[in-house]
Every structure is written in structure tokens, then in C-alpha cells.
N, C-alpha and C positions, 0 to 999 in steps of 0.2 A: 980841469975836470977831475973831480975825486975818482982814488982811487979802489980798486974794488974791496978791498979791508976798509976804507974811512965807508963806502956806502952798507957796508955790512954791518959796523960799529953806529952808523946812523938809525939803521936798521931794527937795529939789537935795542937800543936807545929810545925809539920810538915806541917799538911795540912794548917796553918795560913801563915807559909814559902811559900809551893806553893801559896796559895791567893793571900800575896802580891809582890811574883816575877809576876805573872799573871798581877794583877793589875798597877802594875810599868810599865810592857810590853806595855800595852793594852796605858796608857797615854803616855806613847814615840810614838808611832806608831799615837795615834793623832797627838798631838804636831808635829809630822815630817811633818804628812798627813797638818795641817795647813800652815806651813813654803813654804812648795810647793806650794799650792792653793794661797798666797799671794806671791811670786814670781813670781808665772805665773801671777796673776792680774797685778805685776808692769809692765811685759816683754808682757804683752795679756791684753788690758783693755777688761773688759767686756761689755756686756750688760746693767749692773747696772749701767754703767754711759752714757748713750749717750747722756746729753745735754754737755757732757764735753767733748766725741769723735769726736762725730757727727761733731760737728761743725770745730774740727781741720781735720778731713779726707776730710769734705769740705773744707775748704780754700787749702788744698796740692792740688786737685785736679784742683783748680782755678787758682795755679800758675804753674802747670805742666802745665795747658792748655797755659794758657799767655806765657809759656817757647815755647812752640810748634809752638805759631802762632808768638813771634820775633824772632824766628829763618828760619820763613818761608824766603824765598829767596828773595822775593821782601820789606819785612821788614825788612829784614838783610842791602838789598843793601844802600836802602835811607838810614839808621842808622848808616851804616859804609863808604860808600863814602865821600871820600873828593877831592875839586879841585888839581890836578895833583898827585893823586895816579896814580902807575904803577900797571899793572896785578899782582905782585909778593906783593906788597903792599896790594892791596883790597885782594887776597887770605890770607895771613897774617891775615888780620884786621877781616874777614869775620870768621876764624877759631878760630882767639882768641876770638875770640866775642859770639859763640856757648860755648866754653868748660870754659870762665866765664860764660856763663850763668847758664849752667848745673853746676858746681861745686856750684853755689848759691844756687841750687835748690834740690841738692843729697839728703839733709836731707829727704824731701819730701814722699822720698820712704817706709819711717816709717809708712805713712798713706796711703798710695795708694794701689790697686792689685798688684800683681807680674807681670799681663795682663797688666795694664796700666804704671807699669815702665817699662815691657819690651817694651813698645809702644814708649815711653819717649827716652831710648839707643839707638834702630834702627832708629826714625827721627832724631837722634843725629848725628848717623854716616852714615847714607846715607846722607844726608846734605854736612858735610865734605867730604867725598869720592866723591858727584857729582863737588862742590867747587874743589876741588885740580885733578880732570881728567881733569875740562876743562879748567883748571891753566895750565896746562902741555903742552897743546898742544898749548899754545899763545907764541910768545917771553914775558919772564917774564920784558921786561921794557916798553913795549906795555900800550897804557893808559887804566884806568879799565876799561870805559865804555865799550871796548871790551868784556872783561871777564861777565861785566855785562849783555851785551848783549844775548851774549849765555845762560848763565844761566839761564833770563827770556824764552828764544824764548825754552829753553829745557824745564821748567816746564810750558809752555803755552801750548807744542807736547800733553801733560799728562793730563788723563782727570781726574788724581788724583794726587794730588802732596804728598809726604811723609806727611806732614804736615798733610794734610787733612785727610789721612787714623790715622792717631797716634789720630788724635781729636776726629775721629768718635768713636774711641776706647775708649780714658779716658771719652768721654761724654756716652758711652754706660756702662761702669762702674761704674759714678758717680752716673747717673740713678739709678743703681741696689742695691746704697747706700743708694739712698733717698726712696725706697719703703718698707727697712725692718721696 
């Protein structure tokens, strides 16, 4: 039978064991608790930096906006008409010329609301979808000015064009950026 010093040295020995399993514990769970919080800062900047955010959430927003208004219809058309385009051609030109735009600008959505990229997708493809209805109903070797026609005299009917409701939107979000 041990004696009462070896059960006391056991003792001692023991509880220094749990101490420093505890203490081991306790610095991993920081250490982990750190590695998160600076993950999340890479993937979430924070607050502590917004002269370094701020100012990139503002330019996305300036070029979503400028995405919005060359894709508005009568900026489309000047930008993409050429002398003796057919209906099927300015439809073409008019489409590729949105969805390069928008692919130039995807990044963007890194810094914007979810409100205002979702604002960004829908004047994207109602755009297209009004372009390619009233594509369809023209003979496609018809000259564009036709197609162009329609497409003005449709968003002139409108007392809002896609365009305009998408801008009210990123301009009411961007607002909401510069007040915090």
C-alpha cells in the first residue's frame, strides 16, 4: 500500500495532468476561435476597414449602375446599330452586347446587396426577353430600324422602363451604404 507522501505526489501529479490537459484544451479552442474570426474577415471584411471597403462597394455600385443604363434600349440601339443590319443581326448584336456586358461586370456582386444584384439579373433578362419577342415577330432579314422601332415605341408605351426601376433600386441601396 502506498504510502501517504507517494499518494499525495500521485495526487499532485494527477491534478497537474488534468491542469494541463484543461489548459491545452482551453488554447486550441482559442486558436481555432481565432482562425474562424480571421477567415470570416477574409470571406466578410469588416467594419475596421471601410476606407478600404467603402470605396470598393462604391465603385460596384457605379458600374452596375452604368451596366443598367448601356443596356437601356435606346443606348443599346445607337451603340449596336450598324448601316444594313437585318432584324436577326441587330437582335444578335443587341444580345451579345448585354450578356458581354454583364459577364464584365459579375464580379461586382461581391460588393453589392443581393436587392441590388437581383435588380442587376432581372433588367438583364427582361431586356433580352423584350429584344428577342419583338425579334420574332419581324421577318428576321427585315432592316433593324424596324426592330428598333418597336422596341423604342414599346419602352416609350412604359412609364418605367426596366432600366429605370433596376436604378431606382441600386441608387436606393447605394444610399443605404453611404449613411452607415
Amino acid at each position: 500500500m502506498p504510502s501517504s507522501q507517494e499518494l499525495l505526489f500521485i495526487l499532485i501529479i494527477a491534478g497537474a495532468v488534468v491542469l494541463v490537459i484543461w489548459t491545452l484544451k482551453d488554447t486550441l479552442k482559442k486558436g481555432e476561435k481565432k482562425e474562424k474570426e480571421k477567415a470570416e474577415e477574409s470571406t466578410h471584411p469588416k467594419s475596421e476597414n471601410p476606407n478600404i471597403v467603402l470605396p470598393l462597394q462604391l465603385q460596384a455600385y457605379e458600374r452596375i449602375i452604368l451596366f443598367v443604363e448601356r443596356i437601356a434600349p435606346q443606348n443599346l440601339i445607337s451603340r449596336v446599330n450598324q448601316p444594313g443590319f437585318s432584324v436577326l443581326d441587330m437582335q444578335i448584336g443587341m444580345v451579345s452586347s448585354i450578356k458581354s456586358e454583364y459577364d464584365h461586370n459579375v464580379s461586382q456582386q461581391i460588393y453589392v446587396t443581393p436587392t441590388a444584384w437581383e435588380a442587376v439579373k432581372t433588367v438583364k433578362e427582361q431586356t433580352i426577353s423584350i429584344i428577342n419577342q419583338l425579334a420574332l415577330k419581324l421577318p428576321p432579314d427585315a432592316p433593324s430600324i424596324d426592330l428598333n422601332k418597336q422596341i423604342l415605341e414599346l419602352f416609350m408605351l412604359q412609364p418605367e422602363s426596366p432600366s429605370d426601376i433596376a436604378s431606382e433600386i441600386i441608387n436606393a441601396e447605394a444610399r443605404k451604404l453611404m449613411k452607415r
